[in-house]
C-alpha positions as CSV (number, residue, x, y, z in Angstrom):
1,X,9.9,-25.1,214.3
2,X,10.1,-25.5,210.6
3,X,13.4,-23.9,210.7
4,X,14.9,-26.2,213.2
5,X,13.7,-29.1,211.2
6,X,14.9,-28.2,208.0
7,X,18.3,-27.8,209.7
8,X,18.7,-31.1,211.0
9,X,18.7,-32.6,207.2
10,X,20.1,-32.2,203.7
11,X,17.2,-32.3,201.7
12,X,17.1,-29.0,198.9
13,X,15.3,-25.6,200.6
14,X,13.9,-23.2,198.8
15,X,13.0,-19.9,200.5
16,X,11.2,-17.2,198.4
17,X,9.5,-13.9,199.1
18,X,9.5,-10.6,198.4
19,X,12.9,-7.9,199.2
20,X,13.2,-7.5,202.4
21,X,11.3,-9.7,204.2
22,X,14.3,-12.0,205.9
23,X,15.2,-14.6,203.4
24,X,18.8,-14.4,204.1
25,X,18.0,-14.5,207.8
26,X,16.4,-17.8,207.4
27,X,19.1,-19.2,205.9
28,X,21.8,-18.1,208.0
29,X,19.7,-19.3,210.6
30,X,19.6,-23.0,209.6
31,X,23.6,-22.7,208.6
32,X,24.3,-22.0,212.4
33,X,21.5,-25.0,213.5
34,X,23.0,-27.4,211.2
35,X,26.4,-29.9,211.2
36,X,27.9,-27.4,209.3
37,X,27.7,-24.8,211.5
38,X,31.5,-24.5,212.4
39,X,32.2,-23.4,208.4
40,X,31.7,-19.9,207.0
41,X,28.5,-20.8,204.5
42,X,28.9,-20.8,200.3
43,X,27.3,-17.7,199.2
44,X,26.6,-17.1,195.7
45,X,24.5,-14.8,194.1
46,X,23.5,-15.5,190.9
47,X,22.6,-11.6,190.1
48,X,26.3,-10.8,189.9
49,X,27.9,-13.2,188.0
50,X,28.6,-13.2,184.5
51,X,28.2,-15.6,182.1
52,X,31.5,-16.7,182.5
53,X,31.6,-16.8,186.4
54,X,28.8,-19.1,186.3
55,X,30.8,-21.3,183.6
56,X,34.1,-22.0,185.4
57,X,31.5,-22.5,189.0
58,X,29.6,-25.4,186.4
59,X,32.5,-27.0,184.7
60,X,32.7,-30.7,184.2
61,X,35.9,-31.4,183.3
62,X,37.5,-33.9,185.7
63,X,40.9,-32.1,185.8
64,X,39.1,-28.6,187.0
65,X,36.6,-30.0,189.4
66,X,38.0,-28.0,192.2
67,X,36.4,-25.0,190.8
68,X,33.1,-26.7,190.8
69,X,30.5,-25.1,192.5
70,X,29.2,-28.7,194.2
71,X,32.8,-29.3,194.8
72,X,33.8,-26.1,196.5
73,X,30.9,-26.3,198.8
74,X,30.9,-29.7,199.9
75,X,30.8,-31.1,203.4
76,X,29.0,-26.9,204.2
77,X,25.6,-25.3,203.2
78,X,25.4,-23.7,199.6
79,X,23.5,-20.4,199.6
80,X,22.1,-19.4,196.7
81,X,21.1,-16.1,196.0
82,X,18.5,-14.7,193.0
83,X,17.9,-18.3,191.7
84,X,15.8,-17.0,189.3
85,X,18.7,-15.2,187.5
86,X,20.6,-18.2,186.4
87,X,20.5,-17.8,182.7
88,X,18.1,-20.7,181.3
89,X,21.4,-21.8,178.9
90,X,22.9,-23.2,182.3
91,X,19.9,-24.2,184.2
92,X,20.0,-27.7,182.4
93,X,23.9,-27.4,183.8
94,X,23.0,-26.9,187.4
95,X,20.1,-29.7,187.1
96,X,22.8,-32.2,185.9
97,X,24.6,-31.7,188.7
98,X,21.8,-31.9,190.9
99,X,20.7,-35.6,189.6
100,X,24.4,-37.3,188.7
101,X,25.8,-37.7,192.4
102,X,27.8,-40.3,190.3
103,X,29.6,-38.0,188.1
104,X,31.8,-36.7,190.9
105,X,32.0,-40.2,193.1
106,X,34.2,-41.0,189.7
107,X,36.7,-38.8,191.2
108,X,35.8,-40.6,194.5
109,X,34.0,-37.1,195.7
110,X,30.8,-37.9,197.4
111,X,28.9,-35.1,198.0
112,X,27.5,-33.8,201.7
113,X,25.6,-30.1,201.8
114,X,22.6,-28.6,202.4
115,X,21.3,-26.5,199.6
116,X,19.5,-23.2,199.8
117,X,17.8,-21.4,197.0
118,X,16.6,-17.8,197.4
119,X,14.4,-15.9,194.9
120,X,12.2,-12.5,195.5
121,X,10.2,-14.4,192.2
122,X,7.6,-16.9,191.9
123,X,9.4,-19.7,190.0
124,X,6.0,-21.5,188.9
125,X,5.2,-18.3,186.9
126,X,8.7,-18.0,185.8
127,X,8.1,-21.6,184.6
128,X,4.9,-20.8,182.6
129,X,7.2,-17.8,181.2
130,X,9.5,-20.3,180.0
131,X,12.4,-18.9,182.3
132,X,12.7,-21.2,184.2
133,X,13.1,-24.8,184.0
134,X,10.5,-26.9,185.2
135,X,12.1,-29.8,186.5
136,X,14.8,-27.5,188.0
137,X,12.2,-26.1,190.5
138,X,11.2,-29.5,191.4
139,X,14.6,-30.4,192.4
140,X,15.4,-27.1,194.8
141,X,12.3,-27.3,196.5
142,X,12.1,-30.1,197.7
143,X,11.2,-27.9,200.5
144,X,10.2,-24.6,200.8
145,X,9.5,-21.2,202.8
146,X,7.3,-18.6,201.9
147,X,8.6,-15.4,203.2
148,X,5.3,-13.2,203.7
149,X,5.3,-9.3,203.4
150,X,4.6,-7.5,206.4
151,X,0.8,-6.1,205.4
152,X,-0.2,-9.7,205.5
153,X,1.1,-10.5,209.3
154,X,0.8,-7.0,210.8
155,X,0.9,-8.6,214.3
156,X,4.7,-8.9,213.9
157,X,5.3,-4.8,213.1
158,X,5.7,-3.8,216.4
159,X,7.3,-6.6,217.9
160,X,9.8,-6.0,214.8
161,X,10.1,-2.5,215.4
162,X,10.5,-2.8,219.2
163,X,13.0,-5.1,218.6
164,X,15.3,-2.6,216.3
165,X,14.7,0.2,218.7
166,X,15.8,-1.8,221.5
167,X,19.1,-2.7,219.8
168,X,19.7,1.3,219.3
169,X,18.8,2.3,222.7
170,X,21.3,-0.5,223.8
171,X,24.0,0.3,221.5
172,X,23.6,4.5,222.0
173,X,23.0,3.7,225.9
174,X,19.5,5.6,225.1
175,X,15.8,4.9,226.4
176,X,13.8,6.2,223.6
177,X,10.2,5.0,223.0
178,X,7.2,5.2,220.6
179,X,4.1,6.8,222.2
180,X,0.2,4.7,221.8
181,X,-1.2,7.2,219.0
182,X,2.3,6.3,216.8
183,X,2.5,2.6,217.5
184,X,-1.3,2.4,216.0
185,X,-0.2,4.4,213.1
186,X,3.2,2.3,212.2
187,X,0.8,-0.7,212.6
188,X,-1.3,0.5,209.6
189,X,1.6,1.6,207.4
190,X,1.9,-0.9,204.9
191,X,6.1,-1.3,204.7
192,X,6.2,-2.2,201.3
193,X,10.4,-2.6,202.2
194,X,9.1,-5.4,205.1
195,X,11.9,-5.4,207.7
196,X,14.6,-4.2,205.5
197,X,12.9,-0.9,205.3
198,X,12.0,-1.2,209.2
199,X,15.7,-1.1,210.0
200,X,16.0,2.0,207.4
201,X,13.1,3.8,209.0
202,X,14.7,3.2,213.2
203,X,17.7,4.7,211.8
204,X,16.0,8.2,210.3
205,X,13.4,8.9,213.1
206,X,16.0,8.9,215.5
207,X,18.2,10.9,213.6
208,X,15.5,13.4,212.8
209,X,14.7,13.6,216.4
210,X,17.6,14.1,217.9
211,X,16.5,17.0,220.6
212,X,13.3,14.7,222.1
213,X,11.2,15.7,225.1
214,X,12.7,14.7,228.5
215,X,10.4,11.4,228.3
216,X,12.5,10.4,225.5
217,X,8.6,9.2,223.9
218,X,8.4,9.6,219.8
219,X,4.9,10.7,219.2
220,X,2.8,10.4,215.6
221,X,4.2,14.1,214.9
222,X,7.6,12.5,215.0
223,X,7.2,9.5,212.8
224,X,9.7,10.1,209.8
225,X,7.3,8.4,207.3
226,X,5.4,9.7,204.4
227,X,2.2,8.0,204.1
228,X,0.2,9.0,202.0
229,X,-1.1,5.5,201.0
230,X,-2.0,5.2,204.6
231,X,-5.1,7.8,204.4
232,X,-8.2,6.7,203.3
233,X,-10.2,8.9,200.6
234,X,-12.8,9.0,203.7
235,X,-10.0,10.8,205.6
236,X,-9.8,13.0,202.8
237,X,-13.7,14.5,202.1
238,X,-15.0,17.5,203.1
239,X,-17.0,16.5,206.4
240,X,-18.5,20.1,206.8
241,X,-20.4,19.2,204.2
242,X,-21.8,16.4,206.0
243,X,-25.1,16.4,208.1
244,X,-24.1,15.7,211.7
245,X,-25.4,12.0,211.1
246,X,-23.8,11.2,208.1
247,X,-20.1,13.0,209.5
248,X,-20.5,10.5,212.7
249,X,-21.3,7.4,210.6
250,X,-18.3,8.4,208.0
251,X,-15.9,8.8,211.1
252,X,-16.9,5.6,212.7
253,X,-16.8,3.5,209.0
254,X,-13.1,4.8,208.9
255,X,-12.4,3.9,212.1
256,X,-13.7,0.9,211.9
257,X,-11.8,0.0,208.8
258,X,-8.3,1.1,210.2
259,X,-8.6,-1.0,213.1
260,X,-9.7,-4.0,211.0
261,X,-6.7,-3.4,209.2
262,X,-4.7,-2.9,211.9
263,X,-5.6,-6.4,213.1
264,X,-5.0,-8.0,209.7
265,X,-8.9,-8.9,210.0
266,X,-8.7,-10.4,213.7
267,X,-12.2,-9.4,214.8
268,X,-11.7,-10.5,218.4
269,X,-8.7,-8.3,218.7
270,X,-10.4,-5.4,216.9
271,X,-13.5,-6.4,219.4
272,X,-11.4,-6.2,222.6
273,X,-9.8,-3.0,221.6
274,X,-12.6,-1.2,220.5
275,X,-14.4,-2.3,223.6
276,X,-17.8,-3.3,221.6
277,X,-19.1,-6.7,222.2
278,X,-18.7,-8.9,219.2
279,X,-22.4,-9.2,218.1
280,X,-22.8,-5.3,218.6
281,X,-19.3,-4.7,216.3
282,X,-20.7,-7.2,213.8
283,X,-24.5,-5.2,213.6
284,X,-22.2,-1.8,213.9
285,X,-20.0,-3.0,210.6
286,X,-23.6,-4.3,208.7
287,X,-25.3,-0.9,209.4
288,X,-22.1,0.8,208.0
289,X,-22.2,-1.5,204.7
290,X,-18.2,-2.7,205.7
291,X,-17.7,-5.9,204.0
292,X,-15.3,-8.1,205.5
293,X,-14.2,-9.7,202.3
């Protein structure tokens, strides 16, 4: 919904987040929802230019204003990738610009776009650094996305990873699937490369796995990941050393804590998975001294 809105009007977007978790995406996106969707977009990305690149694209003389960035993307959408790397000597550039319409309606230019500003930063720290300009980030945002890393909206893995998968068995004219155990183990992988690394990781297990079973199923044996952040030191002691009591209660505490991160902390899904009543998962996670914080 927010998308759709902030494609119906000009006002400046800033997306940020961190790599990989569909920043670009979003901004194509609203490109093809908005007036200027018949135009190829202005891309520019700010962690390739040089110094003098980023001159001629800022340059105020009224003979050259062709090459002006604001000029060259009028009446389309500006993109504008790795914000955060415009140098601070031409931030104070880029904010004239922004707050003189009237310098280019001299030349009888009046300015129409949507701008988009992208940044894997957070600009309010960068501010308190001193790299970046205060009022500069008040005047790209006035609104804003917050891209969030898949650990923090696990709910979305599978559907992400279904969706890839689906795209390669359509493409390859294949009907290759993930099996129960492996789906609950891609859910509690972390992805520190979000979607990006999503894409990467379809790509290899298939590869790897070229000569699958006649189901066509990918099991947890398959999985080309290496996740060794996903065990738990619990996972990792000796449980023969462990009264029969204390082994069970060390199982279940594990257990327990992998589906509550599975869930991202959604204690009615854990609760309807698990098959324990709320009030008995609740006592269950008190006796096993989980806290929920």
């Amino acid at each position: 919904k927010k998308i759709q809105n902030l494609s119906k009007i000009n006002s400046r977007l800033l997306i940020s987040g961190d790599f990989g978790t569909g920043k670009k995406l979003i901004s194509k996106i609203i490109h093809q929802s908005s007036k200027f969707k018949n135009k190829l977009p202005i891309t520019i990305d700010f962690k390739n230019l040089s110094n003098q690149n980023i001159e001629t694209l800022l340059i105020d003389r009224l003979s050259d204003l062709n090459d002006n960035l604001f000029v060259r993307s009028n009446n389309n959408t500006l993109i504008l990738e790795n914000i955060d790397h415009l140098p601070l000597n031409f931030q104070k550039n880029f904010l004239f610009f922004l707050e003189n319409s009237s310098f280019f309606e001299k030349s009888k230019i009046i300015l129409d776009q949507k701008i988009i500003s992208i940044t894997e930063k957070n600009l309010k720290e960068e501010v308190e650094k001193g790299n970046f300009t205060k009022r500069l980030l008040e005047r790209i945002s006035v609104d804003s996305i917050q891209c969030l890393p898949l650990s923090s909206r696990r709910e979305d893995i599978i559907p992400i990873v279904q969706h890839y998968l689906s795209n390669y068995n359509h493409n390859n004219k294949k009907n290759i699937s993930f099996s129960e155990s492996a789906i609950s183990k891609l859910e509690l992988y972390d992805w520190p490369g979000n979607v990006s690394q999503i894409i990467n990781y379809i790509e290899k297990t298939i590869i790897l796995n070229q000569g699958l079973n006649t189901e066509n199923k990918l099991d947890v044996d398959d999985l080309a990941l290496e996740m060794g952040d996903y065990i738990s030191e619990v996972s990792q002691k000796n449980n023969l050393d462990l009264s029969l009591k204390e082994a069970r209660n060390e199982f279940e505490k594990e257990y327990l804590l992998s589906q509550i991160k599975r869930f991202n902390g959604n204690m009615s899904k854990v609760s309807e998975f698990t098959g324990m009543e709320r009030t008995a998962l609740y006592r269950k996670i008190k006796s096993l001294n989980i806290s929920l914080n």
